[in-house]
Each structure stands twice: as structure tokens, then as C-alpha cells.
C-alpha positions in Angstrom: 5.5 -217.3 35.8 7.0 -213.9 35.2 4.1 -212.7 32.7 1.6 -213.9 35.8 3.9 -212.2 38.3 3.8 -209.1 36.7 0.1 -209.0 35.7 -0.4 -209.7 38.9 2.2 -207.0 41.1 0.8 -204.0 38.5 -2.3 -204.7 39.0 -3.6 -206.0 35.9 -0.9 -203.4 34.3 -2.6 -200.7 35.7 0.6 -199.7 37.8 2.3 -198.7 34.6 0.3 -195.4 34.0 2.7 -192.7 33.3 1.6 -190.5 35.9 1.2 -191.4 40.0 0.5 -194.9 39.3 0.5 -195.9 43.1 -2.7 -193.4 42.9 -4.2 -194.5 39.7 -3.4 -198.0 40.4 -5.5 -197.9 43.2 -8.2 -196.9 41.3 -9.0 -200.2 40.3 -8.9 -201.5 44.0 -11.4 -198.9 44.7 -13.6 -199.7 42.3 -13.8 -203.7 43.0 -14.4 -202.7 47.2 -17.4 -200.4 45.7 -19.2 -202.7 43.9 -18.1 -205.6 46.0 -21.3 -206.8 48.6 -21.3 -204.6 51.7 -20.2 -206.3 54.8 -16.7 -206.8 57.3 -16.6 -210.2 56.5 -16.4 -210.4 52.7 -14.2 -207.3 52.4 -11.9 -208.6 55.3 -11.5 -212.3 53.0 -10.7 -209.9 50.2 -8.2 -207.6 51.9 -6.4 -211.4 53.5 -6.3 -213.3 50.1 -5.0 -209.4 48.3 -2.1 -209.5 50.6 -0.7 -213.0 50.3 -1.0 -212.4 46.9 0.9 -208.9 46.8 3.4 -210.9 48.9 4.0 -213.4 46.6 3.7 -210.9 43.2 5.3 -208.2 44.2 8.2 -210.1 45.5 8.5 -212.2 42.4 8.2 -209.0 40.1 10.8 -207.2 42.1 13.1 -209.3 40.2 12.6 -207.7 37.2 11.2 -204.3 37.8 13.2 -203.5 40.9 12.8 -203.3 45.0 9.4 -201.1 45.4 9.3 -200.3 41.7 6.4 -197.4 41.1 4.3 -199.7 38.9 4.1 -202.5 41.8 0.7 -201.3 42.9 -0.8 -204.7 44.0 0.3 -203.7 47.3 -2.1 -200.6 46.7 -4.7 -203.1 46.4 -4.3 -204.8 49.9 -4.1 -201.7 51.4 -7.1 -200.0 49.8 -9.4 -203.1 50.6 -7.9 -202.4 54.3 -9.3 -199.2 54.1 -12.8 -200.3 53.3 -13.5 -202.8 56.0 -16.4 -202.0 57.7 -17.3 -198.8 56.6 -20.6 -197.8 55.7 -21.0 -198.0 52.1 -21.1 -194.7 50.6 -19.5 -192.8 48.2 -18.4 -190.0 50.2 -17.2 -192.4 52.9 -15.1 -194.5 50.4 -13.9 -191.7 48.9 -12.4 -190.2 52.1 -10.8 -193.5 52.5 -9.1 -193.4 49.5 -7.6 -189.9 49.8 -6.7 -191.0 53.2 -5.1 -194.2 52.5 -3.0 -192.4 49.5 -2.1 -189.9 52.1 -0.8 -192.5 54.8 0.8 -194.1 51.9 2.9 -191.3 51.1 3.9 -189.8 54.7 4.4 -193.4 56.1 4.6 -193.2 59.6 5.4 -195.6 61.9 5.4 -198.6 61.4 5.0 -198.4 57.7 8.4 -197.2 57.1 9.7 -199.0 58.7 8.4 -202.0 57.2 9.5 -200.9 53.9 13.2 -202.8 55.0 11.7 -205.8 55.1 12.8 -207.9 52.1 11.4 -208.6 48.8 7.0 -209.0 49.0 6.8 -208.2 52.6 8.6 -205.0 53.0 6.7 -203.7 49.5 3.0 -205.2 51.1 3.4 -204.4 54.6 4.1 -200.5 54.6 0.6 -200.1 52.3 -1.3 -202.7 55.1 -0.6 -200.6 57.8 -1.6 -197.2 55.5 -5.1 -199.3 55.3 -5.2 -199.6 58.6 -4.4 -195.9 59.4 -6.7 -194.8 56.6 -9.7 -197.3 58.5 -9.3 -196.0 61.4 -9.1 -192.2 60.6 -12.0 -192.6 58.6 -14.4 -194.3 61.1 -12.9 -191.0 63.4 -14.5 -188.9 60.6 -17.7 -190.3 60.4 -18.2 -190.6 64.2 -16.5 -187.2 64.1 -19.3 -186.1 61.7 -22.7 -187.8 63.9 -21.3 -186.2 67.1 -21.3 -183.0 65.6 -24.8 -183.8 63.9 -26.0 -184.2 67.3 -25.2 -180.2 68.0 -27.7 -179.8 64.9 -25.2 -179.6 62.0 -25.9 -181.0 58.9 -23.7 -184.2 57.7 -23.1 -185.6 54.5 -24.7 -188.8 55.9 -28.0 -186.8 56.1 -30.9 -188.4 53.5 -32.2 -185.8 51.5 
């Protein structure tokens, strides 16, 4: 159970890079959500079963790897397919939401800090659901942001061709 616990909470030991692995465990997350079908429903199911799982992992790999550890990035995961719901599928779009969700991540505000006390899976889980869930919503304000000022006749990066 502790080999699949760990697996699991580093995201297929991709949480153990060196270098910002909440960022470049993400990646991985990212990639799935991309070349996942388009569509709420499926990316919502996703985003759900991701974070009873990063409950479960992440509080089971605490254990060995410590409260929070940098190389728990299942949580990362959850929150990145949180990110994603909904939005139109495009690479500049899903983009934005991954810079945005890595911001939220880091600056935490409310409630995501607080969450963080909560114990074991559910504080580590809970402060990257709600950075989805900022990251969601501030991207949906940039792309309405971006059609309302495409009305005025500016160009968008949502323009074909």
C-alpha cells in the first residue's frame, strides 16, 4: 500500500522533479485535461474521482514524506482538472488556466489557506480545489473579458485566422 500511496500522491513520481515540482507536477495534469474529450461533464467526473483520490494518497503518503511534502502533487492534479471545467478547449485558454491556477496556488487566499490546517489528505487537497476554482473562474473573466472587448473591434486570440 505505501509503493501505491506514493505513486499515486506524486503523481506517477512526477512530483519528485528537482525543481518546482508543484509546477512541473502539474504538467502531467494538464496534459491528460488537453487530450481528454471536451465537455463539463466528463472533466467534472475527472476533477471528483482526482480529489477523493488525492484525499486518500496524499494523506497516506504524508506518512512518509511529511505534512504537504513538495513532491505531493496529486493534489495539483485535482485542482488543475478544476481549472479546466468548462472552458473552451484551446490552447491559449488552457494555458491561462494553468498559469492562473499555479498562481492561486502559490498566493492562497482565502479559503485556501486556510484549508491547509485541515489534517492529513484534506488540508493538502482542499487548499489546491479551491486554487481550481479561483483559476476557473478568473479565466472564464478573461475570455468574456476578451469577447467584450472584441465587440469594440479589437482583435482576440479567439479570432480564426
Amino acid at each position: 500500500m505505501k509503493k501505491l500511496s506514493l505513486a499515486v500522491a506524486t503523481g506517477l513520481y512526477s512530483g519528485y522533479f528537482p525543481i518546482v515540482p508543484g509546477s512541473v507536477g502539474t504538467i502531467p495534469a494538464w496534459i491528460i485535461a488537453w487530450f481528454l474529450p471536451t465537455g463539463w461533464m466528463i472533466m467534472t467526473a475527472v476533477a471528483v474521482v482526482t480529489t477523493i483520490i488525492s484525499v486518500w494518497s496524499a494523506g497516506a503518503a504524508e506518512k512518509y514524506l511529511g505534512h504537504d511534502s513538495k513532491s505531493i502533487v496529486i493534489d495539483e492534479w485535482a485542482g488543475m482538472f478544476i481549472a479546466v471545467i468548462g472552458l473552451p478547449h484551446n490552447l491559449v485558454v488552457f494555458l491561462g488556466a494553468f498559469v492562473l491556477f499555479r498562481f492561486f496556488d502559490v498566493i492562497k487566499p482565502f479559503p485556501s489557506g486556510y484549508c491547509e490546517r485541515w489534517p492529513r489528505g484534506w488540508g493538502i487537497t482542499f487548499d489546491d480545489v479551491f486554487a481550481g476554482l479561483y483559476a476557473n473562474l478568473f479565466t472564464w473573466g478573461a475570455i468574456l473579458a476578451l469577447y467584450k472587448l472584441e465587440w469594440f473591434g479589437f482583435e482576440t486570440i479567439f479570432q480564426a485566422g
